[in-house]
SEDO-259956 format. One record per residue: x negated, y, z of N, C-alpha, C, CB in turn; residue in one letter. Coordinates in steps of 0.001 Angstrom, whole numbers, plus 500000, padded with zeros to 6 digits. Each point is the difference from the previous one (the first is absolute). Glycine has a CB too. Layout:
REM residues N
PT    n.u    n.v    n.w   ca.u   ca.v   ca.w    c.u    c.v    c.w   cb.u   cb.v   cb.w resn
PT      X      Y      Z      X      Y      Z      X      Y      Z      X      Y      Z    A
...
//
This chain:
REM residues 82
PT    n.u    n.v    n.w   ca.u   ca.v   ca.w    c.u    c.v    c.w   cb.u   cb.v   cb.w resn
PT 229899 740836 048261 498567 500078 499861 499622 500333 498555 499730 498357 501886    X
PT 501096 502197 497521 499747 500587 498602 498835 500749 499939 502241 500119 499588    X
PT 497367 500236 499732 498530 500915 499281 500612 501210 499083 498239 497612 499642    X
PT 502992 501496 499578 500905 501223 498854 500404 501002 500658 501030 498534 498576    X
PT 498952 503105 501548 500466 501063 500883 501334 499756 499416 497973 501826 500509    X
PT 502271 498292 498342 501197 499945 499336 501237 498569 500139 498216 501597 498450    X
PT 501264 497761 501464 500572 498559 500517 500414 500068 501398 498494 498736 498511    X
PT 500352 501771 502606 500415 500060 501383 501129 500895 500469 497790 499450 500239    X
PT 501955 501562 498928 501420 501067 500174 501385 499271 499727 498576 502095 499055    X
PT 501695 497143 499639 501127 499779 499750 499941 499043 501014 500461 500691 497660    X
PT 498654 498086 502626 500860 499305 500855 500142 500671 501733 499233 497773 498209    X
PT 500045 502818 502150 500282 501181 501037 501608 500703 500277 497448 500514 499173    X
PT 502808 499777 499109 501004 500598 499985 501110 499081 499833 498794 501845 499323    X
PT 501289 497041 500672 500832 498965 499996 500005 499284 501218 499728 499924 497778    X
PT 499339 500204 503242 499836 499887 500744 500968 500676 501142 498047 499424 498663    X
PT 501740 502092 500948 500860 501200 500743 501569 499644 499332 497758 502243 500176    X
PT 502634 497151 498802 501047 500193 499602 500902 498811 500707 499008 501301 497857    X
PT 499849 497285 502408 501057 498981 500240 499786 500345 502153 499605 497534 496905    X
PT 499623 503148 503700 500553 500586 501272 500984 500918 499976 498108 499655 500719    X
PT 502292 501024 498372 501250 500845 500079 501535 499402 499620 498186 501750 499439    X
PT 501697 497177 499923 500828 498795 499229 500165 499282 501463 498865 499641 497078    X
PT 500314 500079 503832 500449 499302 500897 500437 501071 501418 498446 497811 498782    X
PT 501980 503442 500854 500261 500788 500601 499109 500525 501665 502100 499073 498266    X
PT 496436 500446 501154 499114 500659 500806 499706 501256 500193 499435 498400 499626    X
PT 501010 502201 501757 499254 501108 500159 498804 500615 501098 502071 500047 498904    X
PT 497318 500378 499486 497838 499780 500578 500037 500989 499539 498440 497783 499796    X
PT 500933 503443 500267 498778 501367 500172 499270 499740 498493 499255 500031 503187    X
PT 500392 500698 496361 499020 499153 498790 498806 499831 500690 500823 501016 497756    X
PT 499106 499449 503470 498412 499688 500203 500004 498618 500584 499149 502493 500496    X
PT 502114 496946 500220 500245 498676 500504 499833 498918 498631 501770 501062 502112    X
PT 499038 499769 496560 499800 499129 499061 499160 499638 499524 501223 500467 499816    X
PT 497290 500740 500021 498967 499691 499583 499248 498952 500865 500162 502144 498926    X
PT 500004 497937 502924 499573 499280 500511 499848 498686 500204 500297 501620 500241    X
PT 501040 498063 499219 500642 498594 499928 499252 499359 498362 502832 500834 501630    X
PT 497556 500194 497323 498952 499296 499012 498636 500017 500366 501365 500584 498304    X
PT 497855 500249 502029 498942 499847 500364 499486 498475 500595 500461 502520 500186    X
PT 500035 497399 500882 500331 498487 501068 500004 498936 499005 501722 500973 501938    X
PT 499389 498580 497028 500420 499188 499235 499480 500224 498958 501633 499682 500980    X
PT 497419 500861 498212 499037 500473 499182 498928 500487 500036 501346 500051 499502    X
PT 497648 499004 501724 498788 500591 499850 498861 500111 499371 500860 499821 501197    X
PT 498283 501134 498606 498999 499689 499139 499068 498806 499704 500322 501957 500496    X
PT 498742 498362 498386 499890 498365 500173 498463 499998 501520 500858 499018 496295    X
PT 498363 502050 503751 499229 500172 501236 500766 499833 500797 498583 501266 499473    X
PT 502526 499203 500628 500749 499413 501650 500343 498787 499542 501221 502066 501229    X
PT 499602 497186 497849 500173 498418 500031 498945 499211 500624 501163 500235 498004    X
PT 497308 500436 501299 498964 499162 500155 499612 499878 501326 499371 500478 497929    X
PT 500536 500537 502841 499840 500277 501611 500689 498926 500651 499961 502519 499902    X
PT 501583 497487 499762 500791 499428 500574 499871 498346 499735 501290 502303 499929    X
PT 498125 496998 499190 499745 498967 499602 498852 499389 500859 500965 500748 497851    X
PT 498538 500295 502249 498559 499743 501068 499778 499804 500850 499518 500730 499428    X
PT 501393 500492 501134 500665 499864 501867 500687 498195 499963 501285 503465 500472    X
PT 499422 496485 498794 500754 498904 500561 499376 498913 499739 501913 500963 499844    X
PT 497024 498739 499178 498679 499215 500019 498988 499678 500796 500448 500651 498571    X
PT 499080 500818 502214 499398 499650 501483 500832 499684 500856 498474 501308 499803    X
PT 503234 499069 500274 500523 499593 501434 500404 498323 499622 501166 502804 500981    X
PT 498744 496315 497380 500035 499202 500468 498759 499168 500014 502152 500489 499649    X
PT 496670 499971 500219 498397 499370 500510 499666 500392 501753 498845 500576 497101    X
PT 501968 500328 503264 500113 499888 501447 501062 499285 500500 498998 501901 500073    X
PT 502112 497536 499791 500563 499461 500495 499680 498450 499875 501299 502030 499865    X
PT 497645 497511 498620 499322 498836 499763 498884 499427 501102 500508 500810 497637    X
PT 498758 500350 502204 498843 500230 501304 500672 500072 501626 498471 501627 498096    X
PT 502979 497933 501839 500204 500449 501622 500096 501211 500505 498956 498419 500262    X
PT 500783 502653 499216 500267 500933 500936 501434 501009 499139 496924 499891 501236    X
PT 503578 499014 499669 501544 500793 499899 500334 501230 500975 500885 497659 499392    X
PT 500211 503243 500495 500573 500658 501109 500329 499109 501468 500957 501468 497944    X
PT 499598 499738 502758 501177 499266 500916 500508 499121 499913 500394 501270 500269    X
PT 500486 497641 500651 500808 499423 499569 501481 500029 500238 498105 499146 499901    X
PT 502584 500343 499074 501403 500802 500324 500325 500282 501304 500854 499016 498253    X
PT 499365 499652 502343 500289 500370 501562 499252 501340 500967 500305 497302 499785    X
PT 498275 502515 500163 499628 501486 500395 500530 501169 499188 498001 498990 500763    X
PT 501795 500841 498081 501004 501821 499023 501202 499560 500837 499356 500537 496623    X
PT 501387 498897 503308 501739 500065 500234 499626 500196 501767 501603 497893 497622    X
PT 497485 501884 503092 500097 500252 501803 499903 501494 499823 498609 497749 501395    X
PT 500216 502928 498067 499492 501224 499500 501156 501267 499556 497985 498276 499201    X
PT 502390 501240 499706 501276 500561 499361 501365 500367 500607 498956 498794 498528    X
PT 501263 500141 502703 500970 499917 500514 499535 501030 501422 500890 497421 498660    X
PT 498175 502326 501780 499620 500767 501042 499442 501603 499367 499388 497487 501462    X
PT 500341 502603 497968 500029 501694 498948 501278 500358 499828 498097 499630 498411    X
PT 502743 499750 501024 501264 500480 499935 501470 499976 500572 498612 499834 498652    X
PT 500692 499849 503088 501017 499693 501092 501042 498869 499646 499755 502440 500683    X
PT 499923 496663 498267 500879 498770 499764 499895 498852 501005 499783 500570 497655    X
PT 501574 498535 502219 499536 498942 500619 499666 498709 499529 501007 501140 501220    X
//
C-alpha cells in the first residue's frame, strides 16, 4: 500500500525475485495479479475494511446467511456429492 512509485517497484521487484527463488512458475501477468491481490491499494484496503464491517453489523443484527447444514445439503446436491 505504498504511495512511493519508486519504493513500490523495488519491493514489487523483490517481490518477483523471491517467486522465482521459490521456483514459481507465473506469467508476469499472474505475477502482477498476485501482487496486486497481496498489495492492494489503499481505496481497495478501505472498501475491504468496510465490507467486512457491515458483514459483521449484519451478522450482529441477525441476519446471517444460510446455515451450514443448508450450504453443505445445497453444495452437495449441486455437485452430485454425497
Amino acid at each position: 500500500m505504498s504511495t512511493e512509485p519508486s519504493n513500490e517497484l523495488a519491493q514489487f521487484h523483490s517481490y518477483v525475485a523471491a517467486c522465482l527463488e521459490r521456483g514459481e512458475v507465473l506469467t508476469p501477468e499472474d505475477v502482477l495479479d498476485r501482487w496486486r491481490l497481496e498489495h492492494p491499494s489503499h481505496e481497495e484496503f478501505e472498501e475491504s475494511v468496510e465490507a467486512i464491517r457491515q458483514a459483521l453489523a449484519d451478522m450482529d443484527a441477525g441476519n446471517i446467511g444460510v446455515p451450514l447444514a443448508e450450504f453443505d445439503r445445497r453444495f452437495r446436491e449441486r455437485h452430485g456429492l454425497s
